[in-house]
Structures are given as C-alpha cells and as structure tokens.
N, C-alpha and C positions, 0 to 999 in steps of 0.2 A: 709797260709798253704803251708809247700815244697814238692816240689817233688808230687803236684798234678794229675799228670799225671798215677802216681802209685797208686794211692786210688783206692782200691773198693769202690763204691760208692751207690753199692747194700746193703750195711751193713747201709747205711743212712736212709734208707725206714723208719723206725719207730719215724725220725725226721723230718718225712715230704718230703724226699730228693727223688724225680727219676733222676735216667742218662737217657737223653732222645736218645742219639745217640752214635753212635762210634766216636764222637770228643769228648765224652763228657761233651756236655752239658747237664743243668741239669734245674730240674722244683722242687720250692720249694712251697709248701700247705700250706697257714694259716688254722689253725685248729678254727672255728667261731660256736658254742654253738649255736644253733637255729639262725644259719649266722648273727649274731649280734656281730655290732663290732662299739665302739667309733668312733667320726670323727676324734679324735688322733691318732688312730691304723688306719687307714686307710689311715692319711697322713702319715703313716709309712710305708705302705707299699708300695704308690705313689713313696717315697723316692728311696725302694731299685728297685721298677720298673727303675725310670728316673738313678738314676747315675751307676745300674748295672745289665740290661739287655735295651730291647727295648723301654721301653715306655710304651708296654699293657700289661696289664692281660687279665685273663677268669678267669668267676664267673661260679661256677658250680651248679648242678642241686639238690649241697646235700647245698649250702648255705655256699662255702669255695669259699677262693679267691687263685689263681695260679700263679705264674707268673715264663716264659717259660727262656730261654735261658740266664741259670745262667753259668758261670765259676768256678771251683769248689775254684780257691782262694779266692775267696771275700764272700764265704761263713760266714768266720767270721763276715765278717761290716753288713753283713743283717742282722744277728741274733742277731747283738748288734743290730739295729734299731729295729727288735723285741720284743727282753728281753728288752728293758727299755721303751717299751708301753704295756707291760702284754699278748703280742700275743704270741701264740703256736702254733708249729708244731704236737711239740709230737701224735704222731699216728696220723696224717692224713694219712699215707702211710704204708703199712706193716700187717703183723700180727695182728691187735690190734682191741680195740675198738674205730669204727673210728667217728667221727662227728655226734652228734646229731642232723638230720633235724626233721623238724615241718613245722608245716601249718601258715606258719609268717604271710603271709597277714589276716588271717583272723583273728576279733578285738575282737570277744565275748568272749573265751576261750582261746586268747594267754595269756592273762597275768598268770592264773595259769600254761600254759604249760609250759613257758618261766621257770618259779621257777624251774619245775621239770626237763627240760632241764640242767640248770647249775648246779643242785645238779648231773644228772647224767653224766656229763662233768667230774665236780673237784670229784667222786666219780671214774673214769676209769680214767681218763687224767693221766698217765705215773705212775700209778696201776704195781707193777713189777709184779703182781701173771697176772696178765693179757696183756703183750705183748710181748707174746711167742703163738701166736695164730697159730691153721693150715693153718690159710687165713685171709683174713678181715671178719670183725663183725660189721655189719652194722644195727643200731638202729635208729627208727624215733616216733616222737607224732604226731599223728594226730587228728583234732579236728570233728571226722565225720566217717561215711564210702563214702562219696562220691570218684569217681574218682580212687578206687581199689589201692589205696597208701597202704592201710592194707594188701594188699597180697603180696608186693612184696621185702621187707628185710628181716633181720635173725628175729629181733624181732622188734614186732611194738605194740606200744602202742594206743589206742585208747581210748582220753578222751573222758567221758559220762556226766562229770559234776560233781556238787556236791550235796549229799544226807544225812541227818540230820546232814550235818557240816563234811563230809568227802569228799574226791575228789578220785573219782573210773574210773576205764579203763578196758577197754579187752585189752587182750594180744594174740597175734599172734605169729607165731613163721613160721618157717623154709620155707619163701619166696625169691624168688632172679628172677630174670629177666636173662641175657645174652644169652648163645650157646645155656643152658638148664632151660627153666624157668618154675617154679614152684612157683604154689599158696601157701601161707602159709595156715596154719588152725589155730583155734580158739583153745590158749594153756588155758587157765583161762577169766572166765567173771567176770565183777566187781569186780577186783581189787582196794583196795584201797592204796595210795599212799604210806603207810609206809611201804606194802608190796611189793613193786614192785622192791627195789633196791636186799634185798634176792633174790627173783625168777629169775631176770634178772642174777645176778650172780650165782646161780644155769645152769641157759644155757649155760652160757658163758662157766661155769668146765665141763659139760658134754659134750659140744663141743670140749674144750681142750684136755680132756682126751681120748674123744672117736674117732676122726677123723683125717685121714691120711693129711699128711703135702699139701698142694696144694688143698685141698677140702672145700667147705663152709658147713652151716648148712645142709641147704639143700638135701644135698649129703649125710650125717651121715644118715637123718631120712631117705630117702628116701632106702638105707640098710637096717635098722635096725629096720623101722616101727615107727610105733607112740605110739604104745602098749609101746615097750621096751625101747622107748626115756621117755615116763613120768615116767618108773617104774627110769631111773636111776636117772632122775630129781628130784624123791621123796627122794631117799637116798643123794642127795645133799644139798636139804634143809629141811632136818627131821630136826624138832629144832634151827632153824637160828631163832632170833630175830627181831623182828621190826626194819626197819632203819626210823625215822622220815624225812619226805622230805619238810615240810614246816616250817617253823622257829617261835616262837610269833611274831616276828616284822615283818612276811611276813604274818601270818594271820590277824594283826592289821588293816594294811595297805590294805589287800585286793589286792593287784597284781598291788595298783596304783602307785608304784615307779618304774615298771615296764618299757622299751622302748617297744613304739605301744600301752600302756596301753590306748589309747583316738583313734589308728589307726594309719595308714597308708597312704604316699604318694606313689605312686609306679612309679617311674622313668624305661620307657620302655629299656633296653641293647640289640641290636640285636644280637644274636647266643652268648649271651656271651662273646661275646669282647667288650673291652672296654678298650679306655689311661686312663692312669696312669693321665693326665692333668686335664681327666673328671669328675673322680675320686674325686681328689685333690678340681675340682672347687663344686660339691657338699659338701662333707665335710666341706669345708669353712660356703658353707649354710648355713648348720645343725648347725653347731661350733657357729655363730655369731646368726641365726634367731630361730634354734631349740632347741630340748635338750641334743644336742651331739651324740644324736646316729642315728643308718643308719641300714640295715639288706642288704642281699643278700636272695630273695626268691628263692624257686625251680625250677621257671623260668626264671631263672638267668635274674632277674631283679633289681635294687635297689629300695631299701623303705627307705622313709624319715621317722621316729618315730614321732607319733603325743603322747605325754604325756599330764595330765593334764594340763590346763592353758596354754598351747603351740593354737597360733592362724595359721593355718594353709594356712592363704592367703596370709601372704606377703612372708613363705617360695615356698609355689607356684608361685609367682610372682617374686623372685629371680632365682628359677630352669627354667622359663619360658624364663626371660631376658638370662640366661647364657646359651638357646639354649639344656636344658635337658628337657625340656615336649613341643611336640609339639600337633598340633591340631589333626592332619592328624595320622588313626587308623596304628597303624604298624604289619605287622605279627609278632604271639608270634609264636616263632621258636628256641625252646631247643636244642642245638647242643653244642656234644662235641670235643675237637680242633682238629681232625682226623687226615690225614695224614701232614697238614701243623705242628702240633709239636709234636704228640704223635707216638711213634715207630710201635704200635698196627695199625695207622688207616690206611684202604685202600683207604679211599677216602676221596676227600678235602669238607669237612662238610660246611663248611662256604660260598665259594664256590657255594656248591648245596643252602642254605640258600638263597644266592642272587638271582638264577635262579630261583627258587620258590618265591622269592616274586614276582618277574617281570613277573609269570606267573598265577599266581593263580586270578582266582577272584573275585568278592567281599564275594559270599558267601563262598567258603572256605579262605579266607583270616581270618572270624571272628573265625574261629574254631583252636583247637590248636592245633602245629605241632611240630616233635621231629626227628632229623637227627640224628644216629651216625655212625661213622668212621666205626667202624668193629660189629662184634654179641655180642662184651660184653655191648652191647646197655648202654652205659655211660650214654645218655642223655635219659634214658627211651623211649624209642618209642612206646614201649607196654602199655603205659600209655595216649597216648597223641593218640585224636581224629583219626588224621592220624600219622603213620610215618613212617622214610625211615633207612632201614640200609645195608650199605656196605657191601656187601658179598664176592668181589674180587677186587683186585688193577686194575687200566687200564697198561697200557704196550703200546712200539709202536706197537705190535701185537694185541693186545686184547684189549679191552674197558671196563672199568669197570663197573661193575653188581652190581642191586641194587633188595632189595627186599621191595616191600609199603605194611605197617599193616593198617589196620583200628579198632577201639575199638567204638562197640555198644552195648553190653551187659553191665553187672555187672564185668568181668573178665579182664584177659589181652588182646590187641589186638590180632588179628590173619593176619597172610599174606595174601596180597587178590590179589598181583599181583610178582611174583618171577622172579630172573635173567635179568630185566628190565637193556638195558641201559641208560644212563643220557637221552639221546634225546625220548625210550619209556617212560623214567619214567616222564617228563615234558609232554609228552603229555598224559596221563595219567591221573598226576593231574588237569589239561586244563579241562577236559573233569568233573571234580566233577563240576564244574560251579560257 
C-alpha cells in the first residue's frame, strides 16, 4: 500500500481494521462464528502475529481473535494469509452485524447451536443491505438463562431444545451493558428455527431505519418504547417466509460432525493474552492428536474440540507436556487490553489482572472476575461475580479511579464500591476473603 500515512483508516472498520493511535497503528479482528476456528486458521494468524506485529494476540470475550500493532502496509500479506484459510474480518468492526458468540464450552446443546450459529454468520457476513448500520449489532446463543448473558446484547437467542423434531428459542432484544446498560426484554418465546433468520432481520431494518447514527438498539427502544418498536417490527416482517436453518445432512447427522460435538478441553488464557508461539504450539496438538479444531470461549480461554472418536487423553497429555494445562487453579479474569493498546482504556487492565491475582484469596480466587479499561465494560463486568472498571486515567497528578460491581441476583452487577484507587481497590478485594 503507498502513501500509508494518508489513508483514512476509519473507513476500514467494517474490515475488521481499528487505527489504534496517532502513529497509526492498527488492530486487525478475526471474525470466529461461535469463536471456532481450524488449527489451520489459527496457524494463520500465528503467522501474521510472529512476522508483522509482536508476537501476541487477545482473545476476546465475544470469541474473536485481535492482534494489536499492525502497520498499515503489510495490511495486504495478513489478509492474504487470511483469505487463503477461509478467515474473515468482514464486520468485526463497524456498523455491522458483528460475531456470533455462544455458550461454546458447554457440550449438551452446542452442537445444534453451533449449525445455527454459522447459518447466521454466512447469512450477515458482508450482507450489503446490512453494513450500514447506526452502531454495532451484536448477537449471541445461549444455551440457558443462567449468568444473565440473555439480557445483555441487541438480540439474543436462547435455546430451549428440541420439541416434536423442531429446535425452539426465545428471543431477547434490546440489551447492552457499557456507560448505560440496559436489560433486554423478552421479544418472542419459542421460536422455532426457520423463523428466527426473518425476525432477526426484521430487528436489524427497524434498527437501520429507525435510529440516529452513533446509537445502539437499546437507545431506539428506550425512545420509542416497546409498544411502538413491535408495532414497526410487525410491518417488517408481515409475510417474510421461512428461512430453513438446518440442512438434511445436518438433521442426519445430528450436530455429530460438529467441533465440541463429544466436548471440550478448555486451555486456561490469563486476561486474554496470549503468544502467537502458544497459539501455534496448541494448534499443532489439535492438528496432529485432535480433529483440527480449537474455539476461543467467552472467557477468553482456548478449547480443544473433543469430536466423536477423538480420545481425549493423549491430547491432554501433549497440552500438559507443552506447559498449556497446569495443575495449580488460576484466576478466571476477563479483561479487555485497556490502556496498554486500546485508545478508549484509562487503565492498564492486565496490569490490575496480575495485582489481583497476587491478591485475592482462595475463596474469591474460585469466583469469576472481569476488569475493563473504561465504562464501555468490553470484558463484561456486569456479568461476572465481581468486577472492576476504569472510570478515570492516573496522571502524575491524580491516580487512577476504579469502580468494583458485584452480581448476586438474576440481573446485571451493581457497583458496590466507587472512585476506589488501585491501592483501595486491592484492599478491598483482600478483604472478600
């Protein structure tokens, strides 16, 4: 690419591309369907990590892989190492509808999630009627209502299983978590599957149509009410057709062609970092002992895919020797890359990560914890047992301020301690026991 220095690099978002700073550098997003990706695509993106940026990535909380301080010429040779393993950007970033997360680790119910997942992947994936969006559009399956996941995107799916041979969901709508978060509510109950790809695109136009550029769903209903958000959903999909979402050879089969279809190993990732080496030497694993495939959970952790006939002890026993499962429990601690690469964070998330492990302990060690940089709480906080988020940068003047949630009900967290500095907020936590 010439004359890089002149690109807008703003106009990339919809290829996955942020300009992380005024040098411009930049952060490119594999876009990963229920965060499942070959160990081929994975050594691919090892690849553009080791020869053109640092070394690591961050896995993130929706199931996509990151990797931070790109240069905007070599833009082209990543995304040749992309396009010739089937990986995507397209809308991870921008406007669009972005990455379909799911409840990967868990074994009962992924495999039909999984089908509906990549139907509604390659049914939005670089979709032109749909990447002109007000804001991001962010969709999830969940297998449950445990853990309040259903309240907190634009639309969320919850499977319920299958009943005389059809596979049904509830449908959520106009959830989001950050500066202003808001519960979604219950748009449609049992839903069945051929109806879900209609209704979800019926949202998506009423969103399109009806909400100022910079605003998510959220923002539309919370205008415009719930009354008058279903009255314009009905005139978008008066008469839309069945979209069929599972195949004969997916009902044949029963979801067992599936990756995870037999479960999961889950390889712990502290705060989401992780080399590109690390990476690379799992993949190998999988590649030689497994069935080739790997996921990125919510907890930005890695899962090895146990498929049928896959024996699951000597790839334990390979992740074991190569120093990826230890014995010893480690805090699960969702953090997203804060002020060390993202422009938004006030504070160094990873950072606080370490001080909190070295300080918590045992029984809050077992509980789950979520750090993010600023209020657009990236790494969910409001979700997770405890969590912490940035509310001001430190300065040599000033010190940076934190606010700590707790979540005990049914709902999102609530703040239970505010404006905390690092040194109140560690003791603090000390003090959970």
């Amino acid at each position: 690419m010439n004359d890089s220095e002149k690109i807008d690099y703003r106009n990339f978002k919809i290829n996955g591309v942020y300009q992380q700073n005024d040098a411009a550098e930049l952060m490119i997003r594999a876009k990963l369907p229920a965060g499942v990706l070959s160990a081929i695509q994975a050594i691919a993106i090892c690849d553009a990590s080791e020869k053109y940026s640092n070394g690591m990535l961050h896995l993130t909380c929706r199931g996509n892989i990151e990797i931070h301080g790109l240069r905007g010429d070599i833009l082209p040779q990543v995304f040749q190492l992309y396009n010739a393993v089937g990986l995507t950007t397209r809308g991870a970033c921008g406007g669009a509808v972005r990455s379909i997360s799911c409840a990967t680790a868990v074994a009962d119910g992924f495999p039909r999630i999984q089908i509906l997942v990549r139907r509604l992947h390659n049914y939005f994936t670089g979709h032109p009627h749909f990447e002109s969006l007000p804001k991001k559009f962010k969709i999830a399956v969940e297998n449950g209502y445990q853990g309040a996941r259903h309240l907190c995107q634009d639309l969320v799916m919850v499977y319920l299983g299958e009943e005389d041979g059809r596979d049904l969901c509830d449908v959520w709508v106009a959830g989001g978590l950050g500066r202003q978060p808001q519960e979604g509510f219950l748009l449609a109950g049992r839903v069945p599957f051929e109806r879900l790809i209609p209704l979800i695109e019926g949202v998506v136009k009423v969103y399109q149509k009806n909400t100022p550029a910079g605003k998510r769903l959220k923002h539309l209903v919370a205008e415009i009410g719930e009354t008058e958000f279903r009255a314009l959903l009905s005139k978008e999909t008066s008469g839309a057709p069945a979209y069929p979402v599972v195949t004969p050879l997916e009902a044949a089969l029963g979801g067992a062609s599936t990756p995870g279809a037999s479960g999961w190993i889950e390889v712990p990732v502290f705060a989401g970092q992780l080399s590109a080496a690390d990476l690379r030497s799992v993949a190998a694993i999988v590649r030689d002992l497994g069935d080739g495939f790997l996921a990125i959970s919510r907890d930005q952790n890695l899962l090895v895919s146990l498929s049928v006939g896959i024996d699951p002890v000597p790839l334990k026993q390979a992740l074991q020797a190569a120093g990826m499962l230890k014995q010893e429990k480690t805090l699960q601690c969702r953090a997203c890359p804060g002020s060390h690469l993202c422009p938004k964070g006030l504070v160094p998330t990873r950072d606080v990560a370490r001080q909190l492990d070295a300080t918590l302990g045992d029984g809050s060690r077992a509980l789950s914890w979520a750090i993010s940089g600023c209020p657009n709480s990236c790494s969910q906080p409001q979700l997770a047992d405890y969590g912490i988020i940035g509310v001001r940068k430190g300065s040599e003047e000033k010190d940076a301020l934190y606010d700590l949630y707790s979540r005990s009900g049914d709902g999102f967290g609530k703040p239970v301690r505010e404006k905390l500095t690092l040194a109140e907020l560690l003791k603090a936590v000390a003090e959970l026991g």
